[in-house]
RODO-2510 file (C-alpha; in nm, 4 decimals, decimal comma):
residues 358
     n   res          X          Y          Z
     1     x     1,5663    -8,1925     0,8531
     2     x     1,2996    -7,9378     0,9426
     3     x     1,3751    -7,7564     1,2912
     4     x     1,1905    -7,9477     1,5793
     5     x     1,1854    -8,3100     1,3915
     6     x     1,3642    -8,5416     1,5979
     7     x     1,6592    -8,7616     1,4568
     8     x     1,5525    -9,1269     1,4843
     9     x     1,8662    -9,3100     1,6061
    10     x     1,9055    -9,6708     1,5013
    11     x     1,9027    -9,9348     1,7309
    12     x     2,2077   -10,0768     1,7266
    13     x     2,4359    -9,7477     1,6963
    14     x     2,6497    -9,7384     1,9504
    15     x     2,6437    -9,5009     2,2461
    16     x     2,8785    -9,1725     2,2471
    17     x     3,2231    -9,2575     2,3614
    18     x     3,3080    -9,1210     2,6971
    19     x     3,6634    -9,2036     2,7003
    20     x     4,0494    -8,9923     2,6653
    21     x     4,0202    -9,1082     2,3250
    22     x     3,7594    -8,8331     2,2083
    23     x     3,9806    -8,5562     2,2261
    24     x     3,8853    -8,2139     2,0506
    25     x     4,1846    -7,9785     1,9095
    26     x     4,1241    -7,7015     2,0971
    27     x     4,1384    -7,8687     2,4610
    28     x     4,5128    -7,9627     2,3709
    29     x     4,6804    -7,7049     2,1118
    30     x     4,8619    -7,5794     2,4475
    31     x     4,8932    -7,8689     2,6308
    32     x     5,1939    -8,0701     2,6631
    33     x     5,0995    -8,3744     2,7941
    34     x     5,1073    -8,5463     2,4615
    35     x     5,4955    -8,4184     2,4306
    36     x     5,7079    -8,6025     2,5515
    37     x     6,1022    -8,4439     2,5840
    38     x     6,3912    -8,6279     2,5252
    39     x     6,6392    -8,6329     2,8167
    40     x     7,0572    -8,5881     2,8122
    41     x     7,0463    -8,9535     2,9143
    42     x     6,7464    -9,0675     2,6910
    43     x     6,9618    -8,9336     2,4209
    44     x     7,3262    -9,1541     2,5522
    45     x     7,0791    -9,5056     2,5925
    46     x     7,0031    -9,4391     2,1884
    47     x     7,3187    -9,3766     2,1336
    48     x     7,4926    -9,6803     2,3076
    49     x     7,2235    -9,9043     2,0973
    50     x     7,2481    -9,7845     1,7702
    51     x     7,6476    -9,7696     1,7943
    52     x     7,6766   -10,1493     1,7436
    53     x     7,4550   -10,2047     1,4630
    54     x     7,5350    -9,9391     1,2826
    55     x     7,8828   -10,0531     1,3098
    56     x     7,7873   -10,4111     1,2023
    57     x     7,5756   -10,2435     0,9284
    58     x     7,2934   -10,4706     1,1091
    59     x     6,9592   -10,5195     0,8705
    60     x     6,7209   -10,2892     0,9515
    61     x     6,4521   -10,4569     0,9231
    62     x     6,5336   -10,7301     1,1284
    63     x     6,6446   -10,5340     1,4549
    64     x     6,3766   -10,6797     1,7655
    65     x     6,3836   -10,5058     2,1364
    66     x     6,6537   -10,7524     2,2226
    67     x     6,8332   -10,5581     1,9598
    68     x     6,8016   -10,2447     2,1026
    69     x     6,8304   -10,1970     2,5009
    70     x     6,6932    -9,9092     2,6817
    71     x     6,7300    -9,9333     3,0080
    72     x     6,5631    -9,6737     3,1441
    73     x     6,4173    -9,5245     2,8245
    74     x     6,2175    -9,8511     2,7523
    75     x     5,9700    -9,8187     3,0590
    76     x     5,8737    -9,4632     2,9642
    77     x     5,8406    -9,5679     2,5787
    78     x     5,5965    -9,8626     2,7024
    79     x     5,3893    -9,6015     2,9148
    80     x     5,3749    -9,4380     2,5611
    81     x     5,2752    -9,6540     2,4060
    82     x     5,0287    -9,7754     2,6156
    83     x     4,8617    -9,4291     2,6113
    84     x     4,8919    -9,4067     2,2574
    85     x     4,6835    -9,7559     2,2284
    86     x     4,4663    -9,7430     2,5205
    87     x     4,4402    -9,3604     2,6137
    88     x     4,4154    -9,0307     2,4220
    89     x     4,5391    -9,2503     2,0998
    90     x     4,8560    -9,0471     2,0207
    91     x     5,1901    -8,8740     2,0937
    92     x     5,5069    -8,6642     2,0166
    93     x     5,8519    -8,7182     2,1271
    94     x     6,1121    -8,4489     2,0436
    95     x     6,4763    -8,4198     2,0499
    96     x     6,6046    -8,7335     1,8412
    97     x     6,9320    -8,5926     1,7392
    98     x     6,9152    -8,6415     1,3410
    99     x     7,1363    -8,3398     1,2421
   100     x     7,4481    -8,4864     1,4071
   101     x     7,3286    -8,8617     1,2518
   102     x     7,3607    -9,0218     0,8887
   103     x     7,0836    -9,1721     0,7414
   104     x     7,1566    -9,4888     0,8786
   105     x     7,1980    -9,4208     1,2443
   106     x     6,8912    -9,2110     1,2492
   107     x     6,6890    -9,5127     1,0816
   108     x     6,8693    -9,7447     1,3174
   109     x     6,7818    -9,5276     1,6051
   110     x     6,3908    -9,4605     1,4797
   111     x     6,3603    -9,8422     1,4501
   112     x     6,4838    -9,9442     1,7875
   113     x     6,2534    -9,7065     1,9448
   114     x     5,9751    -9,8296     1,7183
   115     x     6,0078   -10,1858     1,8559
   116     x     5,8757   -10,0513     2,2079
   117     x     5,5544    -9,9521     1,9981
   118     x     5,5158   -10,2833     1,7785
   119     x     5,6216   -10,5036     1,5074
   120     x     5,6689   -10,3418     1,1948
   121     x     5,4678   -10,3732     0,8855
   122     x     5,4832   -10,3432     0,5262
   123     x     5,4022   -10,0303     0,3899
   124     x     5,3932   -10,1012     0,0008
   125     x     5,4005   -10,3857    -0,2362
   126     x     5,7510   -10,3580    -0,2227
   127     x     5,7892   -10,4726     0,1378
   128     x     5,9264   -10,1684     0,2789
   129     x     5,8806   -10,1745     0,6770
   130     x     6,0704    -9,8507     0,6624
   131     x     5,8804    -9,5665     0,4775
   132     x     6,0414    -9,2299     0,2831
   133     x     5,7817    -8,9518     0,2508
   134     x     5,9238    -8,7452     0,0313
   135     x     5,8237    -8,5864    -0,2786
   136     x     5,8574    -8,8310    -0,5497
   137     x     5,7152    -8,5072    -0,8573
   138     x     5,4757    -8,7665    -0,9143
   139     x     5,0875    -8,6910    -0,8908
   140     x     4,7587    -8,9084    -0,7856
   141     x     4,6669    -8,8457    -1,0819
   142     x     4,8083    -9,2042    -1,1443
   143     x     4,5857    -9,4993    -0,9788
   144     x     4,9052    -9,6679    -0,8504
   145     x     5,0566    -9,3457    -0,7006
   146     x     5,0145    -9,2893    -0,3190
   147     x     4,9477    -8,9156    -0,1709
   148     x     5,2978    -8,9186     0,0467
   149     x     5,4728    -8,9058    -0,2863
   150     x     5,3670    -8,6166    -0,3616
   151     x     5,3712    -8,2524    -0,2369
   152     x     4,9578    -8,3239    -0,2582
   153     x     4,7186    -8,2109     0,1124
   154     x     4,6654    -8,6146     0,2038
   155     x     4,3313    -8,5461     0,3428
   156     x     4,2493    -8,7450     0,6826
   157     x     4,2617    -9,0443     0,6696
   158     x     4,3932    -9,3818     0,8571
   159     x     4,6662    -9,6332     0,7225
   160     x     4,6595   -10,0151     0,7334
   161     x     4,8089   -10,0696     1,0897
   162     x     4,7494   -10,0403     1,4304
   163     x     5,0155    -9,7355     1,5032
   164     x     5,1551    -9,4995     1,2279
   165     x     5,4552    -9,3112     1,2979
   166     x     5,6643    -9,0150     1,1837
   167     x     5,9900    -8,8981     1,2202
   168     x     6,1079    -8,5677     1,0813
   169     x     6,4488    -8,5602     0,9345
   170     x     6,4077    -8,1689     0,7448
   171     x     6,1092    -8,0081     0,6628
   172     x     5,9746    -7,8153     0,3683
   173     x     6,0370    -7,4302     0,3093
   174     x     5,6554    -7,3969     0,3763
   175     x     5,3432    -7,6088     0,4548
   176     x     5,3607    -7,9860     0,5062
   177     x     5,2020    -7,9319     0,8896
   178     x     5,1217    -8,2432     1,0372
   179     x     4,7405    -8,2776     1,1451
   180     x     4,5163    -8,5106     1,3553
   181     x     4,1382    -8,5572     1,4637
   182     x     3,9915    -8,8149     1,6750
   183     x     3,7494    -9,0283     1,5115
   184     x     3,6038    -9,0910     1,8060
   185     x     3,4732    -8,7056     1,8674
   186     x     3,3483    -8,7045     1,5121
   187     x     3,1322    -9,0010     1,6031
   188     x     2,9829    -8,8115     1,9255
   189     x     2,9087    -8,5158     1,7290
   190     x     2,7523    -8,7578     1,4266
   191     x     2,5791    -8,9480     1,6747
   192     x     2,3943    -8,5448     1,7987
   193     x     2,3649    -8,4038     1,4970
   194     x     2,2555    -8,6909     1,2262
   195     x     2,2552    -9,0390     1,3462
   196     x     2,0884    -9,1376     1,0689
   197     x     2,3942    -9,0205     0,7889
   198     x     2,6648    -9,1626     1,1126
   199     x     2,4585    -9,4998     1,0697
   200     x     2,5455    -9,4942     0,6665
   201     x     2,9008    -9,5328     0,8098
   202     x     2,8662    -9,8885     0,9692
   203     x     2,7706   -10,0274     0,6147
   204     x     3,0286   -10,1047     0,3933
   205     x     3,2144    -9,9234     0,1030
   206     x     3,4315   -10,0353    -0,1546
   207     x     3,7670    -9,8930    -0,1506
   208     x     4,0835    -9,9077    -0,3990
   209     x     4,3664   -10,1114    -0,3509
   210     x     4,5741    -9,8988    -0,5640
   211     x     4,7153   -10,1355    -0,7541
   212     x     4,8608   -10,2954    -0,4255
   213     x     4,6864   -10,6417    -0,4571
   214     x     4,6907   -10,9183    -0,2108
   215     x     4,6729   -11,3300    -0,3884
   216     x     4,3689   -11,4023    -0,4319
   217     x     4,2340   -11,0326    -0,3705
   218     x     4,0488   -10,8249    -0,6298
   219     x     4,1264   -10,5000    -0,7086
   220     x     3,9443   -10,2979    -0,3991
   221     x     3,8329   -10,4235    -0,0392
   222     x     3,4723   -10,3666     0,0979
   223     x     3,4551   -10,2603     0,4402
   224     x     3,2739    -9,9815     0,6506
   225     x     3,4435    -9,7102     0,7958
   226     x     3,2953    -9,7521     1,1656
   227     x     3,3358   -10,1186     1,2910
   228     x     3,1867   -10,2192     1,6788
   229     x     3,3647   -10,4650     1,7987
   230     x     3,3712   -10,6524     2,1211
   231     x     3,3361   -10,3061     2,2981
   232     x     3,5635   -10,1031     2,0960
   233     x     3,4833    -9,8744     1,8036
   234     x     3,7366    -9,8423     1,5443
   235     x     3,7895    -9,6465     1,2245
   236     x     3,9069    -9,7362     0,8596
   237     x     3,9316    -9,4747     0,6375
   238     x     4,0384    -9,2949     0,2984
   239     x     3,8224    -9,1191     0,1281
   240     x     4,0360    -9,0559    -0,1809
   241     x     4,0619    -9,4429    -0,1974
   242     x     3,6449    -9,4636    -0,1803
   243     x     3,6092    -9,2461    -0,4918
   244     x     3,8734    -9,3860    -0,6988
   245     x     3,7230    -9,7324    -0,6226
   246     x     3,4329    -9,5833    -0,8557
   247     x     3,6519    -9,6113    -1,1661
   248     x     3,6165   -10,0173    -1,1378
   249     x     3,4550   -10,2571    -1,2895
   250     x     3,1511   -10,3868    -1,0856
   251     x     3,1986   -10,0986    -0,8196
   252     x     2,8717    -9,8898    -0,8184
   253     x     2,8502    -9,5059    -0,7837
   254     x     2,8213    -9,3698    -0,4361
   255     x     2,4398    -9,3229    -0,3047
   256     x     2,3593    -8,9867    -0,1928
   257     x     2,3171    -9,0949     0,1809
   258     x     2,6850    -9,2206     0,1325
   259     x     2,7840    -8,8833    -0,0252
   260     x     2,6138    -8,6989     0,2663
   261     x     2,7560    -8,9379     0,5317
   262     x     3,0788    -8,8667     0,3946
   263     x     3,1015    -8,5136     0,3531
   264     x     2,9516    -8,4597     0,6941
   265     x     3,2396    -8,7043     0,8208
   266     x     3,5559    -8,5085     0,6223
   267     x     3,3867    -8,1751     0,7179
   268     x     3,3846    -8,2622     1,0867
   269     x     3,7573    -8,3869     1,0137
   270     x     3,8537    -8,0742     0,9236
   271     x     3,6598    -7,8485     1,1616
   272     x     3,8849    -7,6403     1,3660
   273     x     3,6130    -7,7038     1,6497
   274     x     3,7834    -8,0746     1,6602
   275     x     4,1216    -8,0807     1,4511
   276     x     4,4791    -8,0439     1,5898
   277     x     4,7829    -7,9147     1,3741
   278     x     5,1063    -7,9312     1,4254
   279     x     5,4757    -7,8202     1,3316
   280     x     5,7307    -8,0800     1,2948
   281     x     6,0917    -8,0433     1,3898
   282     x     6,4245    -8,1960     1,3004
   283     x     6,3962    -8,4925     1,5248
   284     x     6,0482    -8,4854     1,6248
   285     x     5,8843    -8,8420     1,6467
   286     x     5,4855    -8,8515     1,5678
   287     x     5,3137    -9,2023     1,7030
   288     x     4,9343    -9,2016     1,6447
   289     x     4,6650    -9,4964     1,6877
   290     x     4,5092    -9,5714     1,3593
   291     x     4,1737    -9,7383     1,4980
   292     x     4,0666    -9,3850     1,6796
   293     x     4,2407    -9,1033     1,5248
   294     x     4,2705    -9,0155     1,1046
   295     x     4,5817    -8,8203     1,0346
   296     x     4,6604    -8,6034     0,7641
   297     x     4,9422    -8,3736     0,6145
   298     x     4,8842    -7,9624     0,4177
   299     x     5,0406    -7,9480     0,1023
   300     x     5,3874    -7,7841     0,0543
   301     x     5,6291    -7,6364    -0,1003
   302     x     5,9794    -7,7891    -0,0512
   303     x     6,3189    -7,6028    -0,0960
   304     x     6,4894    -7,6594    -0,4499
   305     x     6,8169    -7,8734    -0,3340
   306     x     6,7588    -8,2183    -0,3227
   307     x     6,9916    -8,2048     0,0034
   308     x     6,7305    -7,9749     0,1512
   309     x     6,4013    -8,1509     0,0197
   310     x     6,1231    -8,2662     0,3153
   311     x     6,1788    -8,5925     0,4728
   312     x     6,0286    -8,7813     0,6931
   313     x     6,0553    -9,1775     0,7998
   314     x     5,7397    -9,3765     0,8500
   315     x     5,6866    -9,6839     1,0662
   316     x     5,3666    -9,9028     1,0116
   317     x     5,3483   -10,1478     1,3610
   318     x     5,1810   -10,3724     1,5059
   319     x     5,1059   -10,3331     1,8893
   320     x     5,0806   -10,6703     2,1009
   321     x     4,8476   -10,5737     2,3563
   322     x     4,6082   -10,3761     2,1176
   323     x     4,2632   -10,3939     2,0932
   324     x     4,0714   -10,7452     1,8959
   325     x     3,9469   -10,6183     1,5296
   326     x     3,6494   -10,7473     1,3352
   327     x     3,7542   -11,0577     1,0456
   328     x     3,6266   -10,7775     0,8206
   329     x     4,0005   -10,5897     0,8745
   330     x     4,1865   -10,9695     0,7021
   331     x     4,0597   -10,7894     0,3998
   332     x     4,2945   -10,5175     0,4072
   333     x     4,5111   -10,6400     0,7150
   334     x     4,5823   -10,9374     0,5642
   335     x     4,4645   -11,1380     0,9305
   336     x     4,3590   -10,9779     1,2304
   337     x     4,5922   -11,1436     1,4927
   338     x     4,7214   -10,9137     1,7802
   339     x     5,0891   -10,8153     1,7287
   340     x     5,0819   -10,9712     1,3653
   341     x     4,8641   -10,7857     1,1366
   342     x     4,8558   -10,4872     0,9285
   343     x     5,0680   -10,3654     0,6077
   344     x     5,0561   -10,4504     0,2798
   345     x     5,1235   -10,8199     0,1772
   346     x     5,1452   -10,8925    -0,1744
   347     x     5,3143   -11,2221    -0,3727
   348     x     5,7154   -11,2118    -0,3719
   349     x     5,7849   -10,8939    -0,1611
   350     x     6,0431   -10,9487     0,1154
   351     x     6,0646   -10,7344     0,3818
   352     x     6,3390   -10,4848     0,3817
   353     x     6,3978   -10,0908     0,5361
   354     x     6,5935    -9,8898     0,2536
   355     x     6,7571    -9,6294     0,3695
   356     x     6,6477    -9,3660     0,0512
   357     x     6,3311    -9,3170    -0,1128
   358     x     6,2888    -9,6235    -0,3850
***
């Protein structure tokens, strides 16, 4: 647009968001009030929970809060948590102690914690409420192959949940940094710089189910990827998923207004002006809100031993006390209730937390 035309901004486009939640890289790469230490006695609560399940060889996947007592760890998870969903939308906790756990007690342990966040979700079609992301050699290349099988960058984008989190068993022998950006600062600098291509983003675009396909669902979900909603502004988002939606039937190409909406969106995204990276460590615990922040991962290189290989565990949850979404979200969320909605629901898959990459 020519120097000294004005933008027109629509009508109903929302106002910039003055609110925690519109956080810019910079202002916290050397802060540490999103990191959260685990204490001696943090450490011994964990410990004293997971001890009788693991023993039992509980189910994973069915292990509530009642399960898993904290006493004094649970308030300060909650007050997490709440920041996480009504605050600056995410943090890190550090100091699990995975290198002295198996598998098992450090899934046990990540899943207790996890029920102080949410309920978990499925992640795939195969009703896994405890994720692997590992490198599976397998490429997106493949319409039914998702990016955290691979050793591929993700690119930012959200998942189909209200909180996604990470925790880092080993890491790779380079690369695989962890990185955020809040959605809601890309909208503020959308809404100064070309409210016209940030309106393009409140209209909806198909996007690819990957093969992961609900009863009754077709093969890709239309939605838009900024959704005002009684007050709040939320964020759905993969643009990898958006262009592969192109290969199907009935799914037209992208406009260029949607092209330009979108690359101004992903460039913001990964505009050092507004992104925050970060180095995972043995034990580290990532918990991000999906609705206000995209997340994304570098590629890598991982170490040749299997034993040694990059491995992380995912949780997808469901946060009572999180913010209403539009009926739009049932299309990918299966139903927008608070506390029960989110994941991947498809005919016959039972829920279940394996405890290796399947």
């Amino acid at each position: 647009m020519p120097d000294g035309q004005a933008y027109i901004i629509p009508a109903d486009l929302p106002a910039p968001i003055d609110h925690p939640s519109a956080w810019r890289g910079p202002d916290l790469v050397n802060s540490t009030e999103w990191v959260y230490q685990l204490t001696a006695s943090d450490i011994a609560e964990i410990d004293a929970a997971i001890a009788p399940l693991v023993a039992r060889e509980a189910d994973i996947a069915k292990i509530t809060q009642a399960d898993f007592p904290l006493p004094t760890l649970g308030p300060k998870l909650t007050a997490l948590c709440n920041d996480v969903i009504h605050g600056r939308g995410f943090a890190l906790m550090r100091g699990l102690p995975v290198e002295r756990y198996s598998i098992r007690e450090s899934a046990t342990a990540y899943f207790g914690v996890g029920t102080y966040f949410g309920n978990a979700r499925s992640q795939n079609a195969k009703g896994h409420v405890l994720g692997h992301v590992q490198d599976l050699g397998l490429s997106t290349d493949d319409p039914k192959v998702r990016i955290y099988q691979t050793t591929e960058r993700q690119t930012f984008h959200t998942d189909s949940t209200d909180i996604v989190a990470l925790l880092c068993l080993k890491t790779a022998k380079s690369g695989g940094l962890s990185s955020l950006v809040s959605t809601m600062a890309i909208y503020n600098e959308m809404y100064a710089k070309a409210p016209d291509l940030l309106w393009e983003l409140f209209q909806p675009f198909a996007t690819d189910r990957r093969g992961e396909i609900p009863a009754g669902k077709g093969p890709y979900f239309e939605i838009p990827v900024y959704n005002h909603y009684e007050n709040f502004l939320s964020v759905i988002y993969a643009r990898r998923y958006i262009e592969s939606a192109r290969r199907l039937e009935g799914v037209p190409p992208l406009t260029d207004r949607q092209t330009a909406a979108l690359d101004m969106f992903d460039d913001l995204a990964n505009s050092y002006d507004l992104r925050l990276d970060m180095d995972f460590k043995p034990g580290d615990m990532q918990w991000v809100h999906n609705h206000t922040n995209l997340h994304d991962r570098t590629a890598f290189e991982d170490w040749p031993e299997p034993e040694n290989k990059r491995h992380l565990l995912r949780l997808w949850l469901a946060t009572p006390g999180a913010r209403p979404l539009p009926p739009i979200y049932a299309e990918r969320y299966g139903q927008v209730d608070i506390g029960d909605r989110g994941g991947i629901i498809v005919p016959g898959a039972m829920m279940n937390a394996p405890l290796q990459a399947e």
